[in-house]
C-alpha positions as a printed NumPy array, in Angstrom:
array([[ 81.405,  51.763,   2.658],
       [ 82.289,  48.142,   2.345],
       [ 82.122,  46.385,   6.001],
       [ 85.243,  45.008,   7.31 ],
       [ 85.784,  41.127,   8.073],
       [ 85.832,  39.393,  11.208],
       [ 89.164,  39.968,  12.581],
       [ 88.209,  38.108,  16.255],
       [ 90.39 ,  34.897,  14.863],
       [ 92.333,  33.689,  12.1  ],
       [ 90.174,  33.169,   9.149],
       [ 89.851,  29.61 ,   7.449],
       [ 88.214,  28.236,   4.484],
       [ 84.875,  27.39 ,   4.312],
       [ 84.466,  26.637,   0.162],
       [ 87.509,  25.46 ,  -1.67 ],
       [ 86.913,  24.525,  -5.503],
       [ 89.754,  24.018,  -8.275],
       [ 89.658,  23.857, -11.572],
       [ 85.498,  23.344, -11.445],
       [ 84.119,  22.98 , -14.647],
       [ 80.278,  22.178, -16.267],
       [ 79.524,  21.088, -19.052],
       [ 76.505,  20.678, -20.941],
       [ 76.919,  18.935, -23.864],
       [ 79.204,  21.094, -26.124],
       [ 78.368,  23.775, -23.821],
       [ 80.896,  24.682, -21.261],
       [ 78.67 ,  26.464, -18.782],
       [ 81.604,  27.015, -15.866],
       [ 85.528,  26.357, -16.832],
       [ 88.063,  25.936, -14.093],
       [ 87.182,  27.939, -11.634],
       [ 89.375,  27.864,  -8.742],
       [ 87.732,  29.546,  -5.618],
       [ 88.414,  30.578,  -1.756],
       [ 85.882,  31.333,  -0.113],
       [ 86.914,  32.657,   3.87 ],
       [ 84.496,  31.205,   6.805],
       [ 81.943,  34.098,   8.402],
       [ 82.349,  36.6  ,   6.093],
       [ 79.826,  37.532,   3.269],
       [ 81.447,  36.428,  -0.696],
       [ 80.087,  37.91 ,  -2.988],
       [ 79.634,  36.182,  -7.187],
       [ 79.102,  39.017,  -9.248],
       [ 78.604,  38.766, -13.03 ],
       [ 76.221,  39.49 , -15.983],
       [ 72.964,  37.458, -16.722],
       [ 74.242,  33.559, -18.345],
       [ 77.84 ,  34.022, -16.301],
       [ 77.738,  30.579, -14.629],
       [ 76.697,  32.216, -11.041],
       [ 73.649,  29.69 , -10.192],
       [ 75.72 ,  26.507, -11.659],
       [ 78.548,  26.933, -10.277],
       [ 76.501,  27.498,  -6.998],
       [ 74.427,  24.213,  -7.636],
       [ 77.942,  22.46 ,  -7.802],
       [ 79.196,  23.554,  -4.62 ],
       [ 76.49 ,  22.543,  -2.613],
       [ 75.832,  19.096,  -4.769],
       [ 72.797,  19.778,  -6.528],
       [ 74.473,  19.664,  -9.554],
       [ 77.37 ,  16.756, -10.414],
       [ 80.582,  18.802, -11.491],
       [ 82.288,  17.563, -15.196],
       [ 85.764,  18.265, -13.736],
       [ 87.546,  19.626, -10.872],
       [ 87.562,  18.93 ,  -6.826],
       [ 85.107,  20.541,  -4.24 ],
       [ 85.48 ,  20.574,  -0.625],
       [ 82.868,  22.664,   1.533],
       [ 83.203,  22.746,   5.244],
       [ 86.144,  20.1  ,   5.205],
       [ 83.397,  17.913,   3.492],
       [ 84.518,  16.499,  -0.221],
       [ 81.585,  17.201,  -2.933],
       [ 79.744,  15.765,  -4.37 ],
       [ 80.888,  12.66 ,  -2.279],
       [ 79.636,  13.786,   0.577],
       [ 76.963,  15.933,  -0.45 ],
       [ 74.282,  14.359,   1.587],
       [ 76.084,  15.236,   4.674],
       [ 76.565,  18.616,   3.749],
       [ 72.772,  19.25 ,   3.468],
       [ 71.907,  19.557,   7.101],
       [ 74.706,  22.303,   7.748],
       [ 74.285,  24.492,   4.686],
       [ 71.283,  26.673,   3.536],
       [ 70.039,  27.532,   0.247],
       [ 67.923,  30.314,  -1.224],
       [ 66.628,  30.415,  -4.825],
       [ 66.501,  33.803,  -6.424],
       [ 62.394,  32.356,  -6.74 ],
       [ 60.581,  32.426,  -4.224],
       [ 59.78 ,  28.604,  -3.569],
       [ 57.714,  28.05 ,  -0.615],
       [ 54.078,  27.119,  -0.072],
       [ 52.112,  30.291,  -1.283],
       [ 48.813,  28.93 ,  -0.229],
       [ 50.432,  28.089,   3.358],
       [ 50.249,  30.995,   6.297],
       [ 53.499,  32.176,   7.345],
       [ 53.882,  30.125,  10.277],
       [ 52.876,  26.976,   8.445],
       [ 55.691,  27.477,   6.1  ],
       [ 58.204,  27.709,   9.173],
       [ 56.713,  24.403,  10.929],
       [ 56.797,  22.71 ,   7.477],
       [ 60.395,  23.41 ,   7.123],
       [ 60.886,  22.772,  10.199],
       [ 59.247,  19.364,  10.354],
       [ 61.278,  17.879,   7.015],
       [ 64.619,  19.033,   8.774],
       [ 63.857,  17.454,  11.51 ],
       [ 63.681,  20.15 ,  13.639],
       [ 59.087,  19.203,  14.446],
       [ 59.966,  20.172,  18.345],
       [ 61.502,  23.483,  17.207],
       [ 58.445,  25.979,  18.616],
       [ 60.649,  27.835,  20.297],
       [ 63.156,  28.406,  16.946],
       [ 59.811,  29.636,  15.286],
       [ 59.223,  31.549,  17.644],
       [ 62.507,  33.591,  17.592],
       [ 62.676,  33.889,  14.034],
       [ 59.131,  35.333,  13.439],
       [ 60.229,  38.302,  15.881],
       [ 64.083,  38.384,  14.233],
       [ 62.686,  38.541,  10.879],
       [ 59.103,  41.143,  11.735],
       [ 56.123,  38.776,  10.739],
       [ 55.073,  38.306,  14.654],
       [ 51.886,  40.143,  13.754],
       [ 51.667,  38.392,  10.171],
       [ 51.821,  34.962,  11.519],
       [ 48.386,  33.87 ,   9.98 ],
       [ 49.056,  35.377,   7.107],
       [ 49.24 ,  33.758,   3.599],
       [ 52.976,  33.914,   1.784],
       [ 51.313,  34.443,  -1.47 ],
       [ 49.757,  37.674,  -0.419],
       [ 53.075,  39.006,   0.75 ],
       [ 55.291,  41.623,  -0.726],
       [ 58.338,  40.944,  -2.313],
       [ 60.365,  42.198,   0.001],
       [ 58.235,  40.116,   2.734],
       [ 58.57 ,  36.712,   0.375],
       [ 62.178,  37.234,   0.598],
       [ 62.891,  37.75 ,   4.317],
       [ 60.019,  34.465,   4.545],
       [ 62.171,  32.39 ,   2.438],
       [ 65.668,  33.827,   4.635],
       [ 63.894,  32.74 ,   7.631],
       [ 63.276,  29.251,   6.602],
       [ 66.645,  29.05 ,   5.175],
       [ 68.538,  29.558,   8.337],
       [ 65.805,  27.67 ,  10.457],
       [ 68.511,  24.949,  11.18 ],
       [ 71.042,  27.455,  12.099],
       [ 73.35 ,  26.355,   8.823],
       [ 77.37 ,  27.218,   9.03 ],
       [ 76.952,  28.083,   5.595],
       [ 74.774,  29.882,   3.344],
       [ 74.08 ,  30.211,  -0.195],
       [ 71.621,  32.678,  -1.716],
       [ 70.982,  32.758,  -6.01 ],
       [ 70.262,  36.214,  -6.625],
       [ 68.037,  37.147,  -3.652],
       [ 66.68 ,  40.703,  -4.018],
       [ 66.56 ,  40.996,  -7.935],
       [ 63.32 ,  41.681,  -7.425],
       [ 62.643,  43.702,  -4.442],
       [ 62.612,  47.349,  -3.737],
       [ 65.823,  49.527,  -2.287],
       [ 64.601,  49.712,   0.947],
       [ 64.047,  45.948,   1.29 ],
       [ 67.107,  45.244,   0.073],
       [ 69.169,  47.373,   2.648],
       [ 67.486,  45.526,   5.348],
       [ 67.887,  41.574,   4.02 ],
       [ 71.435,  43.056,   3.989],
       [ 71.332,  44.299,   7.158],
       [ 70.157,  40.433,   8.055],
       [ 72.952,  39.212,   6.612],
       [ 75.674,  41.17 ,   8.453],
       [ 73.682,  39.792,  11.678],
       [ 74.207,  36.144,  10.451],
       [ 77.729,  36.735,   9.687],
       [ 78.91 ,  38.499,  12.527],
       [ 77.025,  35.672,  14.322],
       [ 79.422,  32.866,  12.311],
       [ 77.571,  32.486,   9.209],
       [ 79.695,  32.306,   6.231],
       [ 77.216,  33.596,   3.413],
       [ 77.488,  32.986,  -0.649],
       [ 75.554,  35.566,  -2.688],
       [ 75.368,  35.892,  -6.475],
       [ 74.199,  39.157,  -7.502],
       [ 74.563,  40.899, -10.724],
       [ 73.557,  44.856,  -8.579],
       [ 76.389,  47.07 ,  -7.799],
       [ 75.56 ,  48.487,  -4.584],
       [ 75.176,  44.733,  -3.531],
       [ 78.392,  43.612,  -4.459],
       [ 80.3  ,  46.431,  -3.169],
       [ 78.947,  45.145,   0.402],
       [ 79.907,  42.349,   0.508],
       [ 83.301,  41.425,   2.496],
       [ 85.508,  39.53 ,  -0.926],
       [ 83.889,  39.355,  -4.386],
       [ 84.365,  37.267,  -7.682],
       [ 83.859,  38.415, -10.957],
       [ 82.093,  35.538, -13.003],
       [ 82.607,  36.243, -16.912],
       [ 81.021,  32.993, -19.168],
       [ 81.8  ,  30.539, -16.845],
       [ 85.444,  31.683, -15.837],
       [ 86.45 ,  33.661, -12.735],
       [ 87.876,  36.765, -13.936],
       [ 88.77 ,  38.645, -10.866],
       [ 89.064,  38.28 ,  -7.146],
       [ 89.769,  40.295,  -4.006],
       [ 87.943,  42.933,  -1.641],
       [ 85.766,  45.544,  -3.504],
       [ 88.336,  48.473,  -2.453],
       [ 91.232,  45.992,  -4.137],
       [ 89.35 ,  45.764,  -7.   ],
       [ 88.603,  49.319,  -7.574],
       [ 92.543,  50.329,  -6.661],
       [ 93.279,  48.567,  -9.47 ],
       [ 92.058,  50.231, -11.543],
       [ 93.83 ,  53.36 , -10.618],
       [ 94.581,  55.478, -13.261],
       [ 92.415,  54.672, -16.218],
       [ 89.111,  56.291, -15.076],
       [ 88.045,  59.439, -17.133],
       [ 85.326,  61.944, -16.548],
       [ 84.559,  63.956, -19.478],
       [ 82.477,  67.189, -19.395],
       [ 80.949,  68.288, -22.479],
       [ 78.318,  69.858, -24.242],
       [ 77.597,  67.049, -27.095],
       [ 77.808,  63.683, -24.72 ],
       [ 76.347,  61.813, -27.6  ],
       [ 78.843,  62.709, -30.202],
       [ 81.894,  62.715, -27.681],
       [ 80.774,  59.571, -26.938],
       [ 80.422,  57.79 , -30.296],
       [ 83.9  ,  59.641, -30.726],
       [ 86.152,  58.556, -27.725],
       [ 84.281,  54.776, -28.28 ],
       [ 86.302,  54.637, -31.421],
       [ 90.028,  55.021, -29.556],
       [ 92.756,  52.709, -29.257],
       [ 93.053,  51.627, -25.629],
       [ 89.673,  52.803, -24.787],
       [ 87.785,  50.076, -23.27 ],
       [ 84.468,  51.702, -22.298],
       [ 82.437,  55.127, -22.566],
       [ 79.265,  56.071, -20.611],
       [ 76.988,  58.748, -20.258],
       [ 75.921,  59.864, -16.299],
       [ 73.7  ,  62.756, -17.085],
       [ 75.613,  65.175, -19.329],
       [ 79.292,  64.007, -18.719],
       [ 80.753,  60.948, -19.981],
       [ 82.485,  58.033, -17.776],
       [ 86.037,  56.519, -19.809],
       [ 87.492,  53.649, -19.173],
       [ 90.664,  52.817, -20.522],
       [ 92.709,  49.858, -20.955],
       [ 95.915,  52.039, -20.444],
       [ 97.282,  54.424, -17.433],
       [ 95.96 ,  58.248, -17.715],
       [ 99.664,  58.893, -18.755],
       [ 99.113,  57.548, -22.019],
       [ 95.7  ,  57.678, -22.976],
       [ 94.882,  61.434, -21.845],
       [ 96.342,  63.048, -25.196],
       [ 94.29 ,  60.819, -27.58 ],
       [ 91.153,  61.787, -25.662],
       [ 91.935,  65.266, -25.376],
       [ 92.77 ,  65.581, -28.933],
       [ 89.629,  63.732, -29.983],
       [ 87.885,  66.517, -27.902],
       [ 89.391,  69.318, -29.525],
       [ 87.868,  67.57 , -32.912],
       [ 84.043,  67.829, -31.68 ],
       [ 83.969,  70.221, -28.075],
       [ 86.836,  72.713, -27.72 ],
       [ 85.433,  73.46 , -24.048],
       [ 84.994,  69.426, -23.098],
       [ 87.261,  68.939, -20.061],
       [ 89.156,  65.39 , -19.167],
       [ 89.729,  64.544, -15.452],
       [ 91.233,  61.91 , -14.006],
       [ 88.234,  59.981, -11.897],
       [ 88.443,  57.56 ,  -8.779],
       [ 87.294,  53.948, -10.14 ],
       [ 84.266,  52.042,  -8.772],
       [ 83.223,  48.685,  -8.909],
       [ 80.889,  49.377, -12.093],
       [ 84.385,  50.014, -13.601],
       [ 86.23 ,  47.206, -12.219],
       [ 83.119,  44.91 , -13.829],
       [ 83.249,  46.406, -17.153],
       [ 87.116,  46.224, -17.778],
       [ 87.127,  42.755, -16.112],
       [ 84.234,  41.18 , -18.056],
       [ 85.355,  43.271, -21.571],
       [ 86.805,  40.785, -23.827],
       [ 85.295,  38.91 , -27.179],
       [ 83.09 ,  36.351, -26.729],
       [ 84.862,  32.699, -28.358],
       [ 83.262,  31.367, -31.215],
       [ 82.349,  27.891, -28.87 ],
       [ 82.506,  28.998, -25.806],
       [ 79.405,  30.428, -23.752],
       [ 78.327,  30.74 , -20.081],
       [ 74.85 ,  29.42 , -18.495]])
């Protein structure tokens, strides 16, 4: 179930981008995205492998220079101000990049030290007990688990208590159980005041998250609340029972108006690019043809649906995503 937002007060801006574009030569990597992102809530980028997620995320907080288009994160103008900016955001690469051959706690008072934060024994302190490595302190990062790496890397991140936070992909390589609980750490920071930036391309991550954006090569192709998303949707979901999934499947495929068709087990998932209305008589006819005892049913949408209709179109003969 996704959480609800802070409703305590009125919710402001913390990113604001229009019409943000990157190119890279004669390839246009992001192309004018225009983005709200609201202030202690978790946002959520979701979108296939070579979307535009990390660039676009470089651009906001000034790694990367923009090739058109106007930034402002936390009332600051970027990349103008981008050196301001660094000391109130935090950013976590989907690799982990701290000092393997450094102990736990030497990794904290390193970060600690370049952010100017030497003094902070007592911030150390609190964050190996938040984050569990009390009794790991003398341990070495590269001997870690993956799930360990990443709540290591989380820790430093925040170690300067940042108003904003942006992680690139941060569990793609962790187990289910890990991931639940860096989650679980990232509810804490919001509900704290945190306002967190996440790209993910996992399902059960983005439908945590508070507001998501689609990402489709380099163009934002849907916005709004994961329950907004899915209720639009309403409608064009089918859930086909059959005997010969494989055949049914190469079968309905081949439909006007049908966007989509996969297999969960032995029924079939449809998704359609018209209401149930109209497309339920071509499918059930095209049953008939292969599985007289297939059965059609109208089916609730999820987000793997809303990602799939929203990211189905032809790719342009010069156009592609980073």
């Amino acid at each position: 179930m996704n959480p609800s937002a802070p409703a305590s007060e009125p919710t402001s801006i913390a990113i604001r981008a229009r019409g943000l574009s990157k190119d890279f030569g004669r390839l246009r990597a992001v192309d004018g995205v225009n983005l709200d992102v609201p202030s202690r809530q978790v946002y959520g980028f979701l979108g296939p492998n070579g979307s535009g997620k990390s660039t676009t995320i470089r651009m906001l907080c000034g790694l990367m220079q923009p090739s058109a288009g106007q930034i402002e994160v936390l009332g600051l103008q970027i990349p103008a101000q981008a050196k301001v900016l660094r000391s109130r955001i935090g950013y976590m690469t989907q690799k982990f990049s701290l000092f393997e051959d450094l102990s736990v706690r030497e990794n904290l008072e390193f970060m600690a030290a370049i952010q100017c934060h030497g003094s902070s024994k007592a911030r150390i302190a609190e964050l190996l007990e938040r984050f569990h490595f009390s009794d790991r302190t003398r341990q070495l990062a590269g001997t870690l688990s993956g799930g360990q790496k990443q709540r290591l890397a989380l820790a430093c991140a925040v170690l300067h208590a940042p108003e904003l936070l942006l992680l690139d992909e941060p569990t793609s390589a962790v187990d289910p159980q890990s991931r639940r609980d860096f989650w679980d750490t990232l509810f804490d920071l919001a509900d704290a005041g945190t306002t967190i930036l996440v790209s993910t391309h996992l399902m059960d991550e983005a439908e945590r998250c508070h507001r998501l954006a689609i990402l489709d090569r380099g163009r934002l192709v849907a916005d709004g609340t994961p329950s907004e998303l899915a209720a639009a949707l309403d409608g064009r979901i089918f859930t086909v029972q059959t005997t010969k999934p494989r055949a049914v499947k190469a079968r309905l495929a081949e439909l006007e108006g049908v966007l989509a068709v996969a297999q969960v087990g032995n029924d079939l998932r449809v998704l359609n690019a018209v209401a149930a209305s109209k497309a339920k008589p071509r499918i059930e006819a095209a049953l008939d043809e292969l599985d007289a005892s297939a059965v059609a049913e109208v089916a609730t949408p999820n987000l793997e649906d809303v990602f799939v209709a929203a990211t189905h179109r032809p790719a342009p003969p010069t156009e592609a995503a980073r």
